[in-house]
C-alpha positions in Angstrom: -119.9 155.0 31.1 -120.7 151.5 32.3 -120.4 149.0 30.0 -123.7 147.4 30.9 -126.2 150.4 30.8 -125.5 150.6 27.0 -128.8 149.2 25.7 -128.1 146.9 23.0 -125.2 145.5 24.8 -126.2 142.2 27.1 -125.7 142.4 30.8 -124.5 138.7 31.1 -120.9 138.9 31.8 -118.7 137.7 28.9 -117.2 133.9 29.3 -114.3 132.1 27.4 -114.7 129.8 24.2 -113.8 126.2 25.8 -111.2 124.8 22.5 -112.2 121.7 20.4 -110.3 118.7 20.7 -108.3 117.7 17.4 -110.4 114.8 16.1 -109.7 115.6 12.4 -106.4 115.4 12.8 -106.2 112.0 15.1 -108.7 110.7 12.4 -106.0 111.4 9.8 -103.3 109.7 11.4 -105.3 106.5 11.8 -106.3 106.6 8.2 -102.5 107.2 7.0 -101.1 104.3 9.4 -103.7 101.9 7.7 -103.3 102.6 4.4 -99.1 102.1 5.2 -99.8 99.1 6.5 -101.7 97.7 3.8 -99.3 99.1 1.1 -96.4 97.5 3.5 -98.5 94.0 4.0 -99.1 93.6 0.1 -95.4 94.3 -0.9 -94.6 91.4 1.4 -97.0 89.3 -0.1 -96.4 90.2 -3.4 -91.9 89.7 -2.7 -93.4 86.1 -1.0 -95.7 85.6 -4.1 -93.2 85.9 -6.9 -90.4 84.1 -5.0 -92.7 81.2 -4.7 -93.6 81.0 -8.6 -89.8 81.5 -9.3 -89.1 78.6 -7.4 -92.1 76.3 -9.2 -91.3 77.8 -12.7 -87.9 77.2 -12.3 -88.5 74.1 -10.6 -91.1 73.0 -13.7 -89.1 74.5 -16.0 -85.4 72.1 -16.1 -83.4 72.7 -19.3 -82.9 69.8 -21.6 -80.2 67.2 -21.4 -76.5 68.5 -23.4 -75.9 66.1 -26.2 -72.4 64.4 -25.1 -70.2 61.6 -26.8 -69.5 59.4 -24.6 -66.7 56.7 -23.8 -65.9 54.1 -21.6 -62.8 53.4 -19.4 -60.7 50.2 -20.7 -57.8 48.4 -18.6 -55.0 47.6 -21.3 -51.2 46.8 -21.0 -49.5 50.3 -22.5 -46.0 50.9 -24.2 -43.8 52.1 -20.8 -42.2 54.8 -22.5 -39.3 57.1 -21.1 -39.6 60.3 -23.0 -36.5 62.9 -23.0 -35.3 66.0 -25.3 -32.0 65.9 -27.0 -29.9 66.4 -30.4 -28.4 64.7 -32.7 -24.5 64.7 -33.3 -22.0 62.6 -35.8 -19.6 59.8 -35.0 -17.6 60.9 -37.2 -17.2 65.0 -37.5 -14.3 67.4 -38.6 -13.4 70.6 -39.5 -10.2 69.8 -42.4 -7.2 72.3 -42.0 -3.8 72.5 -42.2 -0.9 71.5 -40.2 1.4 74.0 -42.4 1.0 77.4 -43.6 1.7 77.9 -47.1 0.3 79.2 -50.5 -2.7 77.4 -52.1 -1.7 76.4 -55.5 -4.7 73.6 -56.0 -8.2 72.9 -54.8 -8.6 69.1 -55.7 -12.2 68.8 -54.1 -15.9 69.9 -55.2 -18.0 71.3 -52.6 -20.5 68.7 -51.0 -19.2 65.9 -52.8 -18.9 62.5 -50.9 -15.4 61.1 -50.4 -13.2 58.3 -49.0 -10.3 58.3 -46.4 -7.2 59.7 -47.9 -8.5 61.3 -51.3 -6.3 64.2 -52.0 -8.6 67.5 -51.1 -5.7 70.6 -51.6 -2.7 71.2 -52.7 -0.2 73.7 -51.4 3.2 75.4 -53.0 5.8 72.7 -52.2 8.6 73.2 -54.3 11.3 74.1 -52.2 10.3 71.0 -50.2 10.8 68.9 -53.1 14.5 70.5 -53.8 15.1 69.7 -50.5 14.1 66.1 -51.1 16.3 65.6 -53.8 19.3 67.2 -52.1 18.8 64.7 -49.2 18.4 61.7 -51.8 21.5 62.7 -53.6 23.5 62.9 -50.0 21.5 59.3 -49.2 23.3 58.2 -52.5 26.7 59.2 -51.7 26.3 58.5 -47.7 25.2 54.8 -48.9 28.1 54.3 -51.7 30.9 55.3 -48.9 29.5 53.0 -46.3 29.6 50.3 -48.7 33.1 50.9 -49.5 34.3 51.7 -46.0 32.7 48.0 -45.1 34.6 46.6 -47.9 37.8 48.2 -46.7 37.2 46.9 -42.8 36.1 43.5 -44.0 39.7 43.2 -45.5 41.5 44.9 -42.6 42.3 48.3 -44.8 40.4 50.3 -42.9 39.4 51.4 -39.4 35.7 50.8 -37.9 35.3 54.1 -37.2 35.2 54.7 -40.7 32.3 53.0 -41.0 31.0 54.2 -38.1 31.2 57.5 -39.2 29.8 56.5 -43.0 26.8 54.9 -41.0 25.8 58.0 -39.3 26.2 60.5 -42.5 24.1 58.0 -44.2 21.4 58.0 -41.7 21.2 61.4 -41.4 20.3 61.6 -44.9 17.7 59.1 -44.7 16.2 61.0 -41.7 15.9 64.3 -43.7 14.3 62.5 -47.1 12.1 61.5 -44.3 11.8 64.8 -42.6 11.1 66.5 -46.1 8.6 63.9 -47.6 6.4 64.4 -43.9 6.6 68.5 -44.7 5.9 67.5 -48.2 2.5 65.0 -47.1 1.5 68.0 -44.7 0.9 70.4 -47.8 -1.2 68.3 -49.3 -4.7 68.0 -47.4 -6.3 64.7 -47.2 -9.4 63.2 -46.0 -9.4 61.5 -43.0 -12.1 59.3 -43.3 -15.2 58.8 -45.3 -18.3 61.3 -45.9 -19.7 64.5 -47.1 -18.0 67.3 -47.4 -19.3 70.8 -46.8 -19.4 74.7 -47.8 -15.6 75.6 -49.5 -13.7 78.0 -47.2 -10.8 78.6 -49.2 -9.6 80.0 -52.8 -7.0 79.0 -55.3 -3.7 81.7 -54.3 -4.8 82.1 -50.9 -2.3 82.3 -48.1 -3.4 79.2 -46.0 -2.4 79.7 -42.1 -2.0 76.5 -39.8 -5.2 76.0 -38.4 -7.7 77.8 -41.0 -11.1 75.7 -41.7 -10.5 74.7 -45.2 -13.9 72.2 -45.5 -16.0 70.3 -43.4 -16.5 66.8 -43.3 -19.0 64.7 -41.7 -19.8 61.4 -41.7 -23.6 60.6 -42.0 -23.8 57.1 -42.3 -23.8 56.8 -38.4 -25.4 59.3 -35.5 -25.7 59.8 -32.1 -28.5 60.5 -30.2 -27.5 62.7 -26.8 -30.5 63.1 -24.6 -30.1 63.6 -20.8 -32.8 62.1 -18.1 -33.6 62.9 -14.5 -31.9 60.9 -11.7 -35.2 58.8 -11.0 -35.5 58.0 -14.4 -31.7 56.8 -14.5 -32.6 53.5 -13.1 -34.8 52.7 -15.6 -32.1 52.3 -18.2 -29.7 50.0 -19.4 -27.1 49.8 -22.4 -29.0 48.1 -25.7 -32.5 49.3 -25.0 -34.3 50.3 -27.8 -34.3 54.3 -28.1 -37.4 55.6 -30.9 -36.0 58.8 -32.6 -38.4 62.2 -34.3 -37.3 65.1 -35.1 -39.3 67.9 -36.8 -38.4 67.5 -40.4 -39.8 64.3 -40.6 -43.0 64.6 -39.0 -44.8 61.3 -38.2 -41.8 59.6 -38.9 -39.9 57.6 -36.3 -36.0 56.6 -36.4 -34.8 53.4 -34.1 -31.4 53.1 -32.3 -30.0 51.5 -29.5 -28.5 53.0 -26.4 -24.5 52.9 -26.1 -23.8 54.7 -23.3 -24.7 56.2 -20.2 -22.6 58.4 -17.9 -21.2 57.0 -15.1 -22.0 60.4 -12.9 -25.1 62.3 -12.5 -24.7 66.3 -13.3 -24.8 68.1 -9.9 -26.1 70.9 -11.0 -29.7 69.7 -13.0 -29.1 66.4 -11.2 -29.8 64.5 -14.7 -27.7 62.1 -16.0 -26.4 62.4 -20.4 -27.3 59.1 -22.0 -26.0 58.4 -25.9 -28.0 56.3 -28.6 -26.4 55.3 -32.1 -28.4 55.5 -34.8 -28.0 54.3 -38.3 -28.5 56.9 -41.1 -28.1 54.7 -44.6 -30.5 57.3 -46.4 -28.6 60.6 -44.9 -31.6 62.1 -44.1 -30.8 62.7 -40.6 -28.4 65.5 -39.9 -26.2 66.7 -36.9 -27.8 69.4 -34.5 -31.5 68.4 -35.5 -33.2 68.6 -32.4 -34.8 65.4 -31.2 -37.3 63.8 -29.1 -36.1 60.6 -27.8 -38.3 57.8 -26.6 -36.6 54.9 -24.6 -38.4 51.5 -24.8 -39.0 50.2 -21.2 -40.3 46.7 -19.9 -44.2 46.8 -19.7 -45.8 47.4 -17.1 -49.4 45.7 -15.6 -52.8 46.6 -17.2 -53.6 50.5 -16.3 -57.0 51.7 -16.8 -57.2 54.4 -20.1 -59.3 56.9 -21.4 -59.3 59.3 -24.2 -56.4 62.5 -24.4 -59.8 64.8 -25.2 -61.8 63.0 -21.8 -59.2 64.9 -19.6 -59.9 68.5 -18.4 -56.4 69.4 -17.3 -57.1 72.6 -15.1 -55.1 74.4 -12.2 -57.2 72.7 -9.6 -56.5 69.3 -11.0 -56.7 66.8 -13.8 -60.9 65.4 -13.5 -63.1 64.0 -16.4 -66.7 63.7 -16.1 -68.1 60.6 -15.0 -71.8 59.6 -16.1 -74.1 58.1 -13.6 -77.8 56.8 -14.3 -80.4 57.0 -12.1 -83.9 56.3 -11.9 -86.8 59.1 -11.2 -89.8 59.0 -9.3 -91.9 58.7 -12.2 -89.8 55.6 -13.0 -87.8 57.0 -16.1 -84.2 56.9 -16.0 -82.2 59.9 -16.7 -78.1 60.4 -17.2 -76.4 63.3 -15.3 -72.4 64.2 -15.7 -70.9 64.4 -12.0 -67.0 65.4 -12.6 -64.8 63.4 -10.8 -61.2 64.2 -10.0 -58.6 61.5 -10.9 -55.1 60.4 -10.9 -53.3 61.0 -14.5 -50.1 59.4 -16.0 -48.2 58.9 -19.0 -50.2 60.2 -22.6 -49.1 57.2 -24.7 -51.0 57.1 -28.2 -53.8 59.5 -28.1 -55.1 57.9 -24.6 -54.2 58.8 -21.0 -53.5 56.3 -18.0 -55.7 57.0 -15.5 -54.0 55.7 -12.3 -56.6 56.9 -9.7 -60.7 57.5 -9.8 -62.1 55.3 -12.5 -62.4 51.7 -12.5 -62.6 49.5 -16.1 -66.4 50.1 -17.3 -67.0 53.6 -16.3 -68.9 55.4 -18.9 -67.1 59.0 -19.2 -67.6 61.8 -21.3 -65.3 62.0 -24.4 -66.5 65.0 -26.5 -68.5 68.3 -24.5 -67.7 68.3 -21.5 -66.5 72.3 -21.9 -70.1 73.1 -21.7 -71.2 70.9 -18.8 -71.5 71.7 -14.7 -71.5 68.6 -12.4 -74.4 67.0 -11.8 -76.0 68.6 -15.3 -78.2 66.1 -16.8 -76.7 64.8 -20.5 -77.8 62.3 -23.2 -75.2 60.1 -25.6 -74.9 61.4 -28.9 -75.7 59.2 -31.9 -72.4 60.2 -33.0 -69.5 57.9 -31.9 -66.6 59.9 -30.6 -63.7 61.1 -32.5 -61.0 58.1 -33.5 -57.9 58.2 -32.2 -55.4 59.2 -35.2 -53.7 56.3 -36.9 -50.5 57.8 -36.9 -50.5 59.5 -33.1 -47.7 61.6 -31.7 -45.7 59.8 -29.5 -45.0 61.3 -26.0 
Protein backbone atom coordinates (compact mmCIF):
# COMPACT_ATOMS: atom_id res chain seq x y z
CA UNK A 1 0.00 0.00 0.00
CA UNK A 2 1.48 3.34 -0.90
CA UNK A 3 1.57 5.70 1.61
CA UNK A 4 0.17 8.49 -0.44
CA UNK A 5 -3.10 6.88 -1.96
CA UNK A 6 -4.51 6.67 1.64
CA UNK A 7 -7.05 9.46 1.52
CA UNK A 8 -6.89 11.44 4.53
CA UNK A 9 -3.18 11.24 4.49
CA UNK A 10 -1.40 14.50 2.53
CA UNK A 11 0.61 13.80 -0.49
CA UNK A 12 3.21 16.60 0.34
CA UNK A 13 6.25 14.81 1.45
CA UNK A 14 7.06 15.07 5.16
CA UNK A 15 9.93 17.85 6.08
CA UNK A 16 12.03 18.31 9.40
CA UNK A 17 11.12 20.81 12.32
CA UNK A 18 14.12 23.49 11.96
CA UNK A 19 15.10 23.88 16.19
CA UNK A 20 14.59 27.21 18.03
CA UNK A 21 17.49 29.07 19.14
CA UNK A 22 17.79 29.32 23.15
CA UNK A 23 16.72 32.95 23.75
CA UNK A 24 15.16 32.17 27.15
CA UNK A 25 17.94 30.89 28.38
CA UNK A 26 20.62 33.70 26.93
CA UNK A 27 17.91 36.17 28.39
CA UNK A 28 18.51 34.52 31.83
CA UNK A 29 22.01 34.79 31.89
CA UNK A 30 22.09 38.48 31.12
CA UNK A 31 19.42 39.06 33.78
CA UNK A 32 21.50 36.97 36.53
CA UNK A 33 24.97 38.78 35.54
CA UNK A 34 23.20 42.24 36.15
CA UNK A 35 21.61 41.62 39.10
CA UNK A 36 25.45 40.18 40.43
CA UNK A 37 26.74 43.07 39.44
CA UNK A 38 24.53 45.39 41.18
CA UNK A 39 24.56 43.29 44.43
CA UNK A 40 28.61 43.28 43.86
CA UNK A 41 28.67 47.25 43.05
CA UNK A 42 26.42 48.17 46.21
CA UNK A 43 28.51 46.04 48.71
CA UNK A 44 31.52 48.09 47.52
CA UNK A 45 29.81 51.13 48.05
CA UNK A 46 28.31 50.35 51.06
CA UNK A 47 32.28 48.77 52.66
CA UNK A 48 33.43 52.48 50.98
CA UNK A 49 30.41 54.15 52.70
CA UNK A 50 30.82 52.99 56.23
CA UNK A 51 34.60 53.28 56.15
CA UNK A 52 34.21 56.90 55.30
CA UNK A 53 31.70 57.73 58.27
CA UNK A 54 34.09 55.68 60.64
CA UNK A 55 36.74 57.85 59.76
CA UNK A 56 34.55 61.31 60.22
CA UNK A 57 32.85 59.84 63.46
CA UNK A 58 35.91 58.88 64.79
CA UNK A 59 37.52 61.81 63.51
CA UNK A 60 34.47 64.17 65.16
CA UNK A 61 34.31 62.15 67.93
CA UNK A 62 38.15 62.69 70.05
CA UNK A 63 37.83 61.50 73.67
CA UNK A 64 38.28 64.04 76.31
CA UNK A 65 41.56 65.14 77.80
CA UNK A 66 42.85 62.56 81.11
CA UNK A 67 42.99 64.67 84.20
CA UNK A 68 46.90 64.58 85.12
CA UNK A 69 48.98 66.23 88.03
CA UNK A 70 51.45 67.70 86.85
CA UNK A 71 55.15 68.89 87.89
CA UNK A 72 57.92 70.69 86.69
CA UNK A 73 61.60 69.77 86.35
CA UNK A 74 63.94 71.82 88.96
CA UNK A 75 67.97 71.99 88.71
CA UNK A 76 69.11 71.77 92.54
CA UNK A 77 72.51 70.73 94.18
CA UNK A 78 71.69 67.00 95.71
CA UNK A 79 73.30 65.10 98.67
CA UNK A 80 76.16 62.80 96.66
CA UNK A 81 75.40 59.73 98.43
CA UNK A 82 77.33 56.32 98.18
CA UNK A 83 74.89 53.75 99.14
CA UNK A 84 76.27 50.07 100.26
CA UNK A 85 74.72 46.88 102.34
CA UNK A 86 76.42 45.67 105.36
CA UNK A 87 76.25 44.53 109.20
CA UNK A 88 76.95 45.63 112.19
CA UNK A 89 79.75 43.96 114.48
CA UNK A 90 81.26 44.91 118.16
CA UNK A 91 84.70 46.29 119.09
CA UNK A 92 84.68 44.60 121.68
CA UNK A 93 83.17 40.75 121.54
CA UNK A 94 83.85 37.45 123.42
CA UNK A 95 82.79 34.27 124.20
CA UNK A 96 84.18 33.76 128.32
CA UNK A 97 85.67 30.17 128.97
CA UNK A 98 88.12 28.59 130.74
CA UNK A 99 91.70 28.09 130.43
CA UNK A 100 91.32 24.94 133.04
CA UNK A 101 89.09 22.17 133.40
CA UNK A 102 87.73 21.67 136.64
CA UNK A 103 84.39 21.40 138.81
CA UNK A 104 82.09 24.45 139.10
CA UNK A 105 81.66 25.12 142.63
CA UNK A 106 80.28 29.00 142.12
CA UNK A 107 78.44 31.08 139.58
CA UNK A 108 79.23 34.69 140.72
CA UNK A 109 77.35 36.42 137.72
CA UNK A 110 73.56 37.16 136.74
CA UNK A 111 72.61 36.64 133.33
CA UNK A 112 72.58 39.87 131.17
CA UNK A 113 73.78 41.99 133.80
CA UNK A 114 76.37 44.75 132.74
CA UNK A 115 79.88 44.44 134.22
CA UNK A 116 83.43 45.88 134.41
CA UNK A 117 86.93 44.50 133.52
CA UNK A 118 88.07 41.91 136.06
CA UNK A 119 84.73 41.36 138.18
CA UNK A 120 84.87 37.79 139.30
CA UNK A 121 82.11 35.81 137.00
CA UNK A 122 82.87 31.79 138.27
CA UNK A 123 84.42 30.04 140.60
CA UNK A 124 85.96 26.60 140.21
CA UNK A 125 87.02 23.69 142.87
CA UNK A 126 90.59 24.92 143.84
CA UNK A 127 91.49 23.37 146.84
CA UNK A 128 94.19 21.26 146.12
CA UNK A 129 95.70 24.27 144.47
CA UNK A 130 95.54 26.20 147.58
CA UNK A 131 97.40 23.19 149.61
CA UNK A 132 99.78 23.40 147.11
CA UNK A 133 100.22 27.11 147.80
CA UNK A 134 100.82 26.79 151.26
CA UNK A 135 103.29 23.95 150.92
CA UNK A 136 105.36 26.21 148.54
CA UNK A 137 104.95 29.26 151.07
CA UNK A 138 106.15 27.12 153.90
CA UNK A 139 109.32 25.80 151.66
CA UNK A 140 109.65 29.81 150.63
CA UNK A 141 109.91 30.34 154.45
CA UNK A 142 112.50 27.81 155.17
CA UNK A 143 114.38 28.37 151.66
CA UNK A 144 114.55 32.24 152.78
CA UNK A 145 115.64 31.62 156.59
CA UNK A 146 118.72 29.32 155.39
CA UNK A 147 119.87 31.75 152.74
CA UNK A 148 119.81 34.31 155.35
CA UNK A 149 121.99 32.36 157.55
CA UNK A 150 124.21 30.82 154.94
CA UNK A 151 124.93 34.77 153.93
CA UNK A 152 125.65 35.42 157.48
CA UNK A 153 128.07 32.50 157.73
CA UNK A 154 129.98 33.58 154.30
CA UNK A 155 129.98 37.24 155.30
CA UNK A 156 132.13 36.01 158.37
CA UNK A 157 134.21 33.51 156.43
CA UNK A 158 132.42 30.30 158.13
CA UNK A 159 131.00 29.17 155.26
CA UNK A 160 131.47 28.36 151.66
CA UNK A 161 129.60 30.44 148.70
CA UNK A 162 128.22 27.59 147.32
CA UNK A 163 126.23 27.40 150.23
CA UNK A 164 124.51 30.16 149.48
CA UNK A 165 124.50 29.40 146.11
CA UNK A 166 122.69 26.47 146.62
CA UNK A 167 120.26 28.24 149.47
CA UNK A 168 119.50 30.89 146.57
CA UNK A 169 118.27 28.41 144.19
CA UNK A 170 116.02 26.20 146.71
CA UNK A 171 114.59 29.50 147.61
CA UNK A 172 113.76 30.54 144.18
CA UNK A 173 112.38 27.52 143.34
CA UNK A 174 109.91 27.97 145.92
CA UNK A 175 108.94 31.38 144.96
CA UNK A 176 108.46 30.13 141.35
CA UNK A 177 105.96 27.43 142.43
CA UNK A 178 103.84 29.94 144.89
CA UNK A 179 103.86 31.64 141.60
CA UNK A 180 103.08 28.66 139.51
CA UNK A 181 100.17 27.72 141.97
CA UNK A 182 98.57 31.29 142.49
CA UNK A 183 98.45 31.54 138.17
CA UNK A 184 96.58 27.78 138.31
CA UNK A 185 94.70 29.28 141.20
CA UNK A 186 93.68 32.85 139.10
CA UNK A 187 92.84 30.45 136.01
CA UNK A 188 89.89 28.84 138.03
CA UNK A 189 88.38 31.74 138.75
CA UNK A 190 86.73 33.34 135.54
CA UNK A 191 87.00 37.00 135.07
CA UNK A 192 85.84 39.61 132.81
CA UNK A 193 87.93 40.90 130.43
CA UNK A 194 86.68 44.12 129.89
CA UNK A 195 83.49 46.08 130.16
CA UNK A 196 79.83 45.18 128.88
CA UNK A 197 76.81 43.05 128.81
CA UNK A 198 76.80 39.76 129.45
CA UNK A 199 74.62 37.20 127.68
CA UNK A 200 72.42 33.79 127.99
CA UNK A 201 74.19 31.48 131.13
CA UNK A 202 75.78 28.27 129.59
CA UNK A 203 76.83 26.63 132.57
CA UNK A 204 75.35 25.17 136.05
CA UNK A 205 76.58 25.06 139.56
CA UNK A 206 78.52 21.13 139.87
CA UNK A 207 79.18 21.04 136.31
CA UNK A 208 82.37 19.56 135.00
CA UNK A 209 83.76 22.66 133.10
CA UNK A 210 86.21 21.53 130.11
CA UNK A 211 88.95 24.02 128.82
CA UNK A 212 87.40 25.77 126.23
CA UNK A 213 83.50 25.39 127.00
CA UNK A 214 81.42 28.83 126.38
CA UNK A 215 80.52 29.71 129.81
CA UNK A 216 78.88 33.47 128.87
CA UNK A 217 79.00 35.94 126.43
CA UNK A 218 80.14 39.27 126.66
CA UNK A 219 79.86 42.19 124.43
CA UNK A 220 80.61 45.49 124.56
CA UNK A 221 77.93 47.86 123.13
CA UNK A 222 79.08 51.15 123.88
CA UNK A 223 81.04 51.07 120.50
CA UNK A 224 80.20 49.37 116.89
CA UNK A 225 81.37 48.77 113.64
CA UNK A 226 79.84 49.19 110.62
CA UNK A 227 81.40 46.52 107.76
CA UNK A 228 79.93 47.42 104.41
CA UNK A 229 81.94 46.51 101.16
CA UNK A 230 81.83 48.81 97.79
CA UNK A 231 82.52 48.17 94.16
CA UNK A 232 86.10 48.97 92.83
CA UNK A 233 84.74 52.23 90.99
CA UNK A 234 83.20 53.34 93.95
CA UNK A 235 86.55 52.81 96.05
CA UNK A 236 87.90 56.02 94.85
CA UNK A 237 85.34 57.95 96.20
CA UNK A 238 86.32 57.26 99.77
CA UNK A 239 88.56 58.35 102.29
CA UNK A 240 89.22 57.59 106.11
CA UNK A 241 86.82 60.27 108.33
CA UNK A 242 83.95 60.62 105.91
CA UNK A 243 80.84 60.73 107.35
CA UNK A 244 79.00 57.20 107.05
CA UNK A 245 74.74 57.54 107.87
CA UNK A 246 73.62 54.21 109.44
CA UNK A 247 69.53 52.31 109.25
CA UNK A 248 68.81 49.37 110.11
CA UNK A 249 65.24 47.78 110.18
CA UNK A 250 64.42 48.02 113.82
CA UNK A 251 64.54 51.52 113.77
CA UNK A 252 62.76 52.52 110.85
CA UNK A 253 63.09 56.21 109.86
CA UNK A 254 65.77 56.47 112.13
CA UNK A 255 69.36 57.24 111.03
CA UNK A 256 72.79 56.47 113.11
CA UNK A 257 76.11 58.60 112.15
CA UNK A 258 79.73 57.30 112.22
CA UNK A 259 82.79 57.93 110.71
CA UNK A 260 84.85 55.62 108.45
CA UNK A 261 88.05 54.01 110.07
CA UNK A 262 89.27 51.85 107.73
CA UNK A 263 89.46 50.72 104.31
CA UNK A 264 91.22 47.60 102.94
CA UNK A 265 94.27 48.12 101.38
CA UNK A 266 93.34 45.18 98.57
CA UNK A 267 90.38 44.81 96.46
CA UNK A 268 88.57 41.13 96.79
CA UNK A 269 89.38 39.32 93.43
CA UNK A 270 86.74 37.44 93.43
CA UNK A 271 83.52 40.26 93.64
CA UNK A 272 86.17 42.83 92.85
CA UNK A 273 84.71 45.04 95.81
CA UNK A 274 86.69 46.39 98.39
CA UNK A 275 85.46 45.91 102.74
CA UNK A 276 85.33 49.33 104.18
CA UNK A 277 84.78 49.71 108.34
CA UNK A 278 82.82 52.67 110.07
CA UNK A 279 82.69 53.11 114.08
CA UNK A 280 79.82 54.02 115.41
CA UNK A 281 78.96 55.15 118.84
CA UNK A 282 76.08 53.24 120.64
CA UNK A 283 75.63 55.34 124.20
CA UNK A 284 71.80 54.13 124.31
CA UNK A 285 72.63 50.29 123.40
CA UNK A 286 70.08 50.22 120.97
CA UNK A 287 72.20 48.98 118.24
CA UNK A 288 73.19 45.39 118.34
CA UNK A 289 75.81 43.19 116.58
CA UNK A 290 74.67 41.25 113.28
CA UNK A 291 71.72 43.82 112.56
CA UNK A 292 71.86 44.20 109.03
CA UNK A 293 72.54 47.64 107.77
CA UNK A 294 72.22 50.01 105.02
CA UNK A 295 75.12 52.33 104.98
CA UNK A 296 75.20 55.69 103.31
CA UNK A 297 78.71 57.41 102.89
CA UNK A 298 78.60 61.23 102.63
CA UNK A 299 80.45 62.41 99.45
CA UNK A 300 81.50 65.98 98.24
CA UNK A 301 78.56 67.60 96.24
CA UNK A 302 78.36 67.60 93.13
CA UNK A 303 77.04 70.56 90.45
CA UNK A 304 73.26 71.30 90.13
CA UNK A 305 71.47 68.10 88.38
CA UNK A 306 68.09 68.55 87.01
CA UNK A 307 65.25 66.52 89.42
CA UNK A 308 61.93 65.25 89.18
CA UNK A 309 59.62 63.32 91.25
CA UNK A 310 60.41 59.23 92.23
CA UNK A 311 56.38 58.71 91.01
CA UNK A 312 57.25 60.88 87.45
CA UNK A 313 59.56 57.92 86.35
CA UNK A 314 58.06 54.92 84.46
CA UNK A 315 61.00 52.48 84.99
CA UNK A 316 60.18 49.76 82.26
CA UNK A 317 62.35 47.05 80.33
CA UNK A 318 62.73 49.37 77.41
CA UNK A 319 64.01 52.17 79.45
CA UNK A 320 63.50 54.71 82.23
CA UNK A 321 61.04 57.78 80.26
CA UNK A 322 58.45 60.24 81.94
CA UNK A 323 55.98 62.08 80.03
CA UNK A 324 56.70 65.31 78.91
CA UNK A 325 53.77 67.92 78.35
CA UNK A 326 53.80 70.05 75.34
CA UNK A 327 51.15 72.93 74.39
CA UNK A 328 50.12 73.74 71.20
CA UNK A 329 47.80 75.84 69.55
CA UNK A 330 44.78 74.58 67.12
CA UNK A 331 43.43 75.82 64.06
CA UNK A 332 40.53 77.19 65.70
CA UNK A 333 43.05 79.14 67.89
CA UNK A 334 42.53 77.30 71.32
CA UNK A 335 45.33 75.78 72.91
CA UNK A 336 45.28 72.24 73.95
CA UNK A 337 48.07 70.10 76.18
CA UNK A 338 49.10 66.56 74.94
CA UNK A 339 51.57 64.00 77.03
CA UNK A 340 54.39 62.93 74.43
CA UNK A 341 56.74 60.39 76.54
CA UNK A 342 60.16 61.11 76.32
CA UNK A 343 63.00 58.72 77.20
CA UNK A 344 65.61 60.04 79.63
CA UNK A 345 68.77 59.52 81.39
CA UNK A 346 68.17 58.47 85.24
CA UNK A 347 70.67 58.63 88.34
CA UNK A 348 70.82 58.44 91.89
CA UNK A 349 66.96 58.44 93.97
CA UNK A 350 68.06 60.81 96.74
CA UNK A 351 64.96 61.98 98.98
CA UNK A 352 61.81 61.07 97.16
CA UNK A 353 63.21 62.73 93.75
CA UNK A 354 65.23 61.28 90.89
CA UNK A 355 68.29 62.98 88.99
CA UNK A 356 67.52 63.20 85.64
CA UNK A 357 70.91 63.36 83.83
CA UNK A 358 69.67 63.24 80.24
CA UNK A 359 66.25 64.48 78.27
CA UNK A 360 64.69 67.28 80.37
CA UNK A 361 65.99 70.69 80.77
CA UNK A 362 65.08 72.97 84.15
CA UNK A 363 61.24 74.15 83.33
CA UNK A 364 59.86 71.25 81.62
CA UNK A 365 56.35 70.62 82.77
CA UNK A 366 56.11 66.64 83.33
CA UNK A 367 53.52 64.49 84.40
CA UNK A 368 53.73 63.54 88.16
CA UNK A 369 50.56 61.57 89.03
CA UNK A 370 48.59 59.35 85.84
CA UNK A 371 50.67 58.71 83.59
CA UNK A 372 49.78 54.67 83.84
CA UNK A 373 46.70 55.46 81.91
CA UNK A 374 48.23 57.77 79.21
CA UNK A 375 49.62 56.81 75.40
CA UNK A 376 52.08 59.45 73.82
CA UNK A 377 50.71 62.11 72.23
CA UNK A 378 47.10 61.63 74.28
CA UNK A 379 45.74 64.97 74.95
CA UNK A 380 45.72 65.76 79.08
CA UNK A 381 44.54 68.71 81.32
CA UNK A 382 46.32 69.69 84.94
CA UNK A 383 44.42 68.61 87.79
CA UNK A 384 43.26 71.11 90.35
CA UNK A 385 44.86 68.86 92.69
CA UNK A 386 48.58 69.56 93.47
CA UNK A 387 50.62 66.45 93.32
CA UNK A 388 51.39 64.28 96.11
CA UNK A 389 54.29 65.78 98.71
CA UNK A 390 57.21 64.31 99.04
CA UNK A 391 57.28 62.56 102.60
CA UNK A 392 59.00 64.47 105.38
CA UNK A 393 60.80 61.80 106.61
CA UNK A 394 61.95 59.91 103.02
CA UNK A 395 63.89 56.81 102.83
CA UNK A 396 67.23 57.31 102.11
CA UNK A 397 68.84 55.44 99.15
Amino acid sequence: MNIVTEQHISGKPIKEKPRARPVRMVRWFIVVGLLLAGLVGGLVWFNQFRGQMIKQFFANNKPPPFNVSATEAKAEVVPNLLTAVGDLAAVHQVNVTSDVSGRITEILFTAGAHVTAGTPLLQMYDAPDQGDLANYKAQATVAELSLDRAKQLAARQFGPQATVDQAQATYDQAQAGIAKTQAIIAQKQVRAPFDGELGVRMVEVGQFLNAGTTIVSLTDLSVLYANFTVTEKGSAQLKVGQVVRVAVDAYPGRTFEGKITTIEPQIMTDTRNIRVQATIANPDHILKPGMFATTTVVLPDKPPVVTVPETAVDYTLYGDSVFLISEKTGDDGKTSLSAVRTFVQTGNRIGGRAEILKGLKPGDRVVAVGQLKLQSGAAVAISADPAPPIPANPPRY
